[in-house]
LOROLO-605464 format. One record per residue (C-alpha): residue in one letter; x, y negated, z. Coordinates in steps of 0.25 Angstrom, whole numbers, padded with zeros to 4 digits, always signed. Example, Ala and Ser with C-alpha at 12.3 -4.5 7.8 and 13.67 -1.06 7.14 Angstrom:
a+0049+0018+0031;s+0055+0004+0029;
//
This chain:
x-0240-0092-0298;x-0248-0095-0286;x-0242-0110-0287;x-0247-0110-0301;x-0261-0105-0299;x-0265-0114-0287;x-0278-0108-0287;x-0285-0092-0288;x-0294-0099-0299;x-0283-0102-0306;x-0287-0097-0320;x-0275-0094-0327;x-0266-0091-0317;x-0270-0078-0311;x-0266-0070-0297;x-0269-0055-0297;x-0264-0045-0288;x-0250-0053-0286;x-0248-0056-0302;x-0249-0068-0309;x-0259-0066-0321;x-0261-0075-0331;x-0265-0076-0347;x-0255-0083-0354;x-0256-0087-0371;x-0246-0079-0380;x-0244-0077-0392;x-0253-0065-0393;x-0263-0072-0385;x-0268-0074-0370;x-0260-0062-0362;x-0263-0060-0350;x-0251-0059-0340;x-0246-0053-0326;x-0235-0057-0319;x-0230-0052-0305;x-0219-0052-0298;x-0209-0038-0293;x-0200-0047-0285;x-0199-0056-0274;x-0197-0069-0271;x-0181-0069-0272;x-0181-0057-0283;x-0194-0060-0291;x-0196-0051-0302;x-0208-0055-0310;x-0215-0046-0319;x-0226-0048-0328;x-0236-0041-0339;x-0246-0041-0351;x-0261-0040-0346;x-0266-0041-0357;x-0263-0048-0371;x-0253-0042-0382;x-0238-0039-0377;x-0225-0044-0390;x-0213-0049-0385;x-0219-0063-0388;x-0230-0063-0378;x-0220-0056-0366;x-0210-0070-0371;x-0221-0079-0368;x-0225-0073-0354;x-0213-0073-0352;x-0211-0088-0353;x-0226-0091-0348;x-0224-0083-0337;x-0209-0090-0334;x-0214-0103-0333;x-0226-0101-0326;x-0219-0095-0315;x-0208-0104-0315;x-0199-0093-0316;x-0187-0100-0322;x-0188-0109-0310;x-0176-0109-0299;x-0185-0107-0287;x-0174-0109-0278;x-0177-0126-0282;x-0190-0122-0273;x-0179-0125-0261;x-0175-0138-0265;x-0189-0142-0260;x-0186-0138-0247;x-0171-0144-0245;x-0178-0159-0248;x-0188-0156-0236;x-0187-0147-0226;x-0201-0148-0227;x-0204-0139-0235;x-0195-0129-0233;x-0207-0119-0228;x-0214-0121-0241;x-0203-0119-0248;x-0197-0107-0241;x-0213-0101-0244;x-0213-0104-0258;x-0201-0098-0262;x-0198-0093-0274;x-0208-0102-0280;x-0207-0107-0293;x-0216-0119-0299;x-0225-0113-0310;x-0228-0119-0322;x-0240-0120-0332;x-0234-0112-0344;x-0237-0123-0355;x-0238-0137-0355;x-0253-0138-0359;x-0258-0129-0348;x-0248-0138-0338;x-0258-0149-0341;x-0270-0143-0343;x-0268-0139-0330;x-0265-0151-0322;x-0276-0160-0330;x-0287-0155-0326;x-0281-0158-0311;x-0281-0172-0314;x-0288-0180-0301;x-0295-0168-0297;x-0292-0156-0286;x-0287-0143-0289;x-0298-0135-0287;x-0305-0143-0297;x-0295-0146-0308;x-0293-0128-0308;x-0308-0128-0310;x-0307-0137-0323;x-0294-0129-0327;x-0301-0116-0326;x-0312-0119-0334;x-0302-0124-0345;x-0295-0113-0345;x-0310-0104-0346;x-0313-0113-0356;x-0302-0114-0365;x-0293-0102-0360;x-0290-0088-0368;x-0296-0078-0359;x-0291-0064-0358;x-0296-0051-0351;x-0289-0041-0342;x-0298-0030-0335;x-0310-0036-0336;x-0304-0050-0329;x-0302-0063-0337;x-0290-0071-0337;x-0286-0083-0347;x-0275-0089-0352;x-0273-0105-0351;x-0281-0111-0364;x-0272-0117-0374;x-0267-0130-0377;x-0274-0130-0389;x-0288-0125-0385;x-0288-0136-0377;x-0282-0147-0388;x-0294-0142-0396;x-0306-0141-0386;x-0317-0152-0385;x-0315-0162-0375;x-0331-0157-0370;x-0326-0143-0368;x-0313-0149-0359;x-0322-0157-0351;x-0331-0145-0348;x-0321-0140-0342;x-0321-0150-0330;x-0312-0161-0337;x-0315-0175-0338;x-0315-0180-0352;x-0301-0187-0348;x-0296-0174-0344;x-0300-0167-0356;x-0296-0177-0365;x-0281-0176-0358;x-0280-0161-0359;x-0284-0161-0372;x-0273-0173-0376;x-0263-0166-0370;x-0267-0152-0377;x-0266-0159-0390;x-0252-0165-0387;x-0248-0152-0384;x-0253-0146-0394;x-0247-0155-0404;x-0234-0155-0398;x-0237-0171-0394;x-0233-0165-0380;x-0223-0153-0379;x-0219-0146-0368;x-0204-0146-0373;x-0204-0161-0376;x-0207-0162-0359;x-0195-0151-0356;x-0185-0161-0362;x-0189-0174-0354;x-0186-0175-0338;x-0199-0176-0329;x-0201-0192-0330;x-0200-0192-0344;x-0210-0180-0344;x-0221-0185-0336;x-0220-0199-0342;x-0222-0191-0357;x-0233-0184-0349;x-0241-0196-0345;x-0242-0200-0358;x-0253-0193-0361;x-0267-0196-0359;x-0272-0192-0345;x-0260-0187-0339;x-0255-0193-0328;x-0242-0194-0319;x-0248-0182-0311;x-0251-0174-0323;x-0239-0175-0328;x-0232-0172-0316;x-0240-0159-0315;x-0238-0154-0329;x-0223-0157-0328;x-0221-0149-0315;x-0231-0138-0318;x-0229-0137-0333;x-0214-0141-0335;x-0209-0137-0322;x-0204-0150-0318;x-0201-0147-0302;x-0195-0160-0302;x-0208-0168-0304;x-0220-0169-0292;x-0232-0173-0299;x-0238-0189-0297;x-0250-0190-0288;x-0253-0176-0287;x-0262-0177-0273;x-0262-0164-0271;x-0249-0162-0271;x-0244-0173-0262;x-0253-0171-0252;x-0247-0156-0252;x-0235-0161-0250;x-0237-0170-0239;x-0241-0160-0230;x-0231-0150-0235;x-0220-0161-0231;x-0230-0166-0220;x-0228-0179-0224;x-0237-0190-0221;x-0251-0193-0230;x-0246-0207-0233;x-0231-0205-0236;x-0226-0206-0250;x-0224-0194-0257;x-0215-0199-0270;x-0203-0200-0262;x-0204-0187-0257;x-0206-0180-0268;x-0194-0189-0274;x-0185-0182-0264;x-0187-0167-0271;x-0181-0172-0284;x-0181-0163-0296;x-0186-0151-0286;x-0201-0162-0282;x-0208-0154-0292;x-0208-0141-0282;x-0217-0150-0271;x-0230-0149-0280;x-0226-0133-0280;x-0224-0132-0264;x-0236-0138-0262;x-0244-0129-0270;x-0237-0118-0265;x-0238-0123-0249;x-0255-0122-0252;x-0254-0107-0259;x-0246-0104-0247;x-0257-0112-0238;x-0268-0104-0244;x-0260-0090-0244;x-0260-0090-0258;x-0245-0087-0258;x-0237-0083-0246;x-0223-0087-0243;x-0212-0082-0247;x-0204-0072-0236;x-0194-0067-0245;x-0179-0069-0239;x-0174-0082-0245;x-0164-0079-0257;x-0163-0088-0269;x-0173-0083-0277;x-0171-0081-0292;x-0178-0084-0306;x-0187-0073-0310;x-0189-0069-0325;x-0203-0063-0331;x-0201-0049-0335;x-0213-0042-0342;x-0216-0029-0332;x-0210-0019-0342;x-0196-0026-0338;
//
């Protein structure tokens, strides 16, 4: 969870007292959510309840599914290895972050409204812009007297001014692509299942077909959104100058063939660098369990 906040300012993805909290949209409306783990690293036994918001057997179904693919949990974290057997390396980082899975955005518009306003910009400053769209145009909800809210929706977005976009921090480019892509979602121009049914090249070339996304973005919103491990997003700075000291290679050196060499597994370089930084600032700390071969874990309400 930690991998997927990146931040404590983080206004949706909320650490408290060793649980992830987090407002999600249901059916009932926002519900806010708690979800910790019982378990361990080799025997995880994730548990989660109802904060507040209405409890039916369809809101439990879709935090169950939100929940899932957030967390990665249907991920096979033993491909966290795989990593380390192409460079030795890495196999400190690795051995840290195991158990690890790469998180994901739960829906394909939130995957993009969260990489956009990143475009040529530093973290610190995209998360500033992303929170105050999600202030702006997010569903708040209460919970002993503190504020939470839930991610705003594809269509709030699709139907705001361009002039309320951009008073979030925006450029009018920007606000002009979130907005477009919104609206192809929203009409089903764009849909998430059409993605699920091409291979990674074929999705990032349907991907840079929109207006103002790039090779970069795309790459982004396919590994964070879709879960593609195999694909290392294009021109990502950041990331490529992470993982040239995490492989202490030199400032000059081409990354491309390096990357090349992880195959369908290249996608988990963007996720060790992140997770080599939390452990930097002691955001995380390694994992000291005996190695065993971890197993998937399943969401179950805390009633279970």
């Amino acid at each position: 969870m930690r991998v997927l906040q990146r931040r404590a300012s983080n206004r949706v993805d909320v650490w408290e007292h060793d649980s992830y909290v987090r407002a999600i949209h249901t059916t009932s409306g926002p519900t806010l959510v708690r979800v910790w783990n019982d378990g361990g690293i080799e025997k995880p036994d994730l548990r989660y309840e109802i904060l507040a918001g209405r409890h039916s057997l369809a809101v439990h179904s879709t935090i169950r599914a939100a929940f899932t693919r957030i967390l990665g949990l249907e991920a096979n974290p033993a491909l966290l290895q795989r990593v380390a057997e192409v460079s030795s390396v890495l196999t400190s980082t690795v051995q840290s972050l195991r158990g690890m899975r790469p998180p994901r955005f739960p829906t394909l518009f939130e995957s993009f409204a969260s990489v956009i306003p990143f475009q040529q910009l530093s973290i610190d400053a995209g998360l500033s812009i992303l929170g105050k769209l999600i202030e702006r145009f997010g569903e708040p909800l209460s919970y002993r007297g503190k504020r939470y809210v839930a991610f705003p929706r594809c269509t709030v977005i699709a139907r705001a001014s361009l002039g309320d976009l951009q008073a979030c921090g925006l450029s009018l480019k920007k606000a002009q692509t979130l907005q477009g892509v919104a609206r192809a979602i929203e009409s089903a121009t764009l849909a998430e299942h059409t993605l699920v049914g091409m291979d990674s090249e074929q999705a990032l070339e349907r991907l840079v077909e929109l207006p103002g996304v790039g090779p970069w973005t795309a790459g982004l919103v396919l590994l964070r959104g879709l879960g593609r491990i195999d694909v290392f997003p294009s021109g990502d700075t950041g990331a490529a100058r992470s993982l040239r000291r995490l492989m202490r290679l030199d400032e000059r050196a081409s990354l491309d063939p390096v990357v090349a060499s992880f195959g369908d597994v290249r996608g988990y370089l963007y996720f060790c660098c992140l997770g080599a930084s939390l452990l930097e600032k002691g955001l995380i700390h390694a994992a000291k369990e005996p190695r065993a071969t971890a197993r998937r874990s399943a969401l179950k309400d805390r009633t279970a």
